[in-house]
N, C-alpha and C positions, 0 to 999 in steps of 0.2 A: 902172869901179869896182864898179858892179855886178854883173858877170862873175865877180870879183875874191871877192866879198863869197858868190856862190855857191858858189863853188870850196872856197871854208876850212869851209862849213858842210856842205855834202857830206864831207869829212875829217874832223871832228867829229861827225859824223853815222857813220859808219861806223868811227870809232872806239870809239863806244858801243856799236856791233853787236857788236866784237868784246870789249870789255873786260863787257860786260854780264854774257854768257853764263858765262864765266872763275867773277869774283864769283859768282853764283846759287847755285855748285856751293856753297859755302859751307867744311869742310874737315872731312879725316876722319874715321872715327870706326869703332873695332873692336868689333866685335859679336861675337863667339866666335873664342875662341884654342884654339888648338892647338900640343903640340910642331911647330917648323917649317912648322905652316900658320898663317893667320888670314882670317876673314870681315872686310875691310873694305868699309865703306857710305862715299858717299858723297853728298850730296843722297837723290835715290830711287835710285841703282844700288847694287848690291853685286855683290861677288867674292869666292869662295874664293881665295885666293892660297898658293902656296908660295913658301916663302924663293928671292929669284931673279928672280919672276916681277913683271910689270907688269900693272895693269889697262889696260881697257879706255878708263878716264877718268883715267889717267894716275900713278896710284898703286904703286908699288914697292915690295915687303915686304922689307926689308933684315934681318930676324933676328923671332923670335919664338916664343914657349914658352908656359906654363900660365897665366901672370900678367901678360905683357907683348910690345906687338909694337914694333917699329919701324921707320918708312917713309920712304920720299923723295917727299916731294910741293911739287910748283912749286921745287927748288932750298933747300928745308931739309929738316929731318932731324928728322923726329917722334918720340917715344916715350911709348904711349900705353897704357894699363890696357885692361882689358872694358870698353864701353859710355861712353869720356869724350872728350870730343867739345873739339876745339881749336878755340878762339877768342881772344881778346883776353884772354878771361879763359875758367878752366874753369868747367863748366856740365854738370851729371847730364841726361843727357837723359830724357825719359821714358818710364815704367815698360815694363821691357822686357816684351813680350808676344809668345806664339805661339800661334797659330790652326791649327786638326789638323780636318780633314773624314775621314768616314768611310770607309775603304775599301771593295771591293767584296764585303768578306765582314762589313761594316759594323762593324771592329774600328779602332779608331785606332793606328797605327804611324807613325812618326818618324823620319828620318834623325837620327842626333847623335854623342855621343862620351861615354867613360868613359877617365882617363887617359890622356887624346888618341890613344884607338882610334876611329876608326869603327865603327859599328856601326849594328843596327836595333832601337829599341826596338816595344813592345807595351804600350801604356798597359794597366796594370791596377789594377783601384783596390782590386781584392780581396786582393792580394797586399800585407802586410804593408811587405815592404823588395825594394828593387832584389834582382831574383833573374837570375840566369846559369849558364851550365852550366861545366863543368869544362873542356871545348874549347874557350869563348869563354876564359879564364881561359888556358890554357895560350897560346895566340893571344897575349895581351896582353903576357904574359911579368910576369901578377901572381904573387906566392908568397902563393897562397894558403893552404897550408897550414900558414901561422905564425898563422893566425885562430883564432878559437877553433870548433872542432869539435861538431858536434848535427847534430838531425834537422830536413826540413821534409813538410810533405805535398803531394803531387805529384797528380798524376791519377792516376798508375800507383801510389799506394799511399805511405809512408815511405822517405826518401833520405837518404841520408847526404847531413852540408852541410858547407859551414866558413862561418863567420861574419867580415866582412871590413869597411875603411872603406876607399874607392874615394877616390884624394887630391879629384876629381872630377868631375861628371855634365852634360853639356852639351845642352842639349833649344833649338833656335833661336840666341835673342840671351841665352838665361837659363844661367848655370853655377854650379852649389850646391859646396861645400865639403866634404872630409871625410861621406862617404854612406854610409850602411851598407847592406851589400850581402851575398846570402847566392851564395855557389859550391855548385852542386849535381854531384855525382858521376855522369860519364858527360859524353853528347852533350844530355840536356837540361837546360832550353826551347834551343829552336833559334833563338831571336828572344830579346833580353835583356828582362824583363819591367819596368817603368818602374811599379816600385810605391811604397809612400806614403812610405818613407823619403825619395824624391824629391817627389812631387805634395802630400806635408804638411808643404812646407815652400815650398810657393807656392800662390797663389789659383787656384782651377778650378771652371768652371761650364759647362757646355751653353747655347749659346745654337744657336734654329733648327736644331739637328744638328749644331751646329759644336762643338767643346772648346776653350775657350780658355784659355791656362794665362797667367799673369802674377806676375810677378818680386814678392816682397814688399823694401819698404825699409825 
């Protein structure tokens, strides 16, 4: 009997090894979308994923654009906004934040996206509005030229510009809306400049060398 009574609690015991772990994950949650990509988290992991593509921890991006993804996880079928997290009930998670260390030429630059391009930003807080060149612009396959048209000042002196709102701008788990943004004639800046039309519309501070940008609600 007592043989008996080890046996079932070994089983239930190793039931909860396995059913533990499953639960912990808790369920997904999109941090930045993109045309045909998206950043899903899960617990602490994340994944850039393409449509197609499986994580790692078992998460499947079945479709996904500027506003919405949707995924196969455990045998249902998600469809979830930026940053909303499924549960029993929905629930805003908190405030999205990204943390930027300084490079080796001690400038802060960011992987991210503008109308779900990749690109490389150049935080710049002296720069007015998101600025980019006319070759990142052709790249994009933006029409810029239906913007409205002026000058900005360059290093190199006065440039013709066109004046633009990006649908757009993706910095981490944070994505702003309608961004005004200036296209400058030629190949420059070479790097798209991440200026205050983006960073004056979320909180930003230095902390110990660090830049920390955080999402406003």
């Amino acid at each position: 009997m007592r043989w008996r009574w080890l046996q079932t609690l070994r089983k239930m015991t190793l039931l909860a090894l396995v059913l533990v772990p499953c639960c912990a994950w808790g369920s997904p949650e999109v941090i930045a979308l993109f045309n045909g990509q998206a950043m899903v988290k899960l617990g602490e992991a994340q994944q850039l994923l393409k449509v197609g593509e499986t994580s790692s921890f078992g998460v499947t991006l079945l479709a996904a654009d500027t506003a919405q993804a949707t995924l196969r996880y455990q045998n249902r079928t998600l469809t979830l906004k930026l940053s909303q997290r499924v549960n029993a009930t929905f629930a805003k998670p908190a405030r999205n934040e990204v943390r930027l260390t300084r490079d080796s030429f001690g400038q802060y630059r960011v992987r991210g996206a503008m109308n779900g391009h990749y690109v490389t930003f150049l935080v710049d807080t002296g720069a007015s509005i998101v600025a980019l060149s006319e070759r990142q612009a052709q790249i994009m396959g933006l029409d810029y030229r239906a913007g409205k048209e002026g000058q900005v000042q360059t290093a190199q002196g006065l440039a013709k510009a066109y004046f633009v709102f990006l649908d757009d701008v993706t910095v981490g788990s944070i994505t702003l809306r309608s961004v005004a943004a200036s296209v400058i004639e030629g190949a420059y800046p070479t790097e798209v400049l991440l200026g205050m039309s983006f960073l004056g519309q979320v909180n930003y501070a230095e902390e110990n060398g660090v830049l920390v940008l955080k999402a406003r609600f």
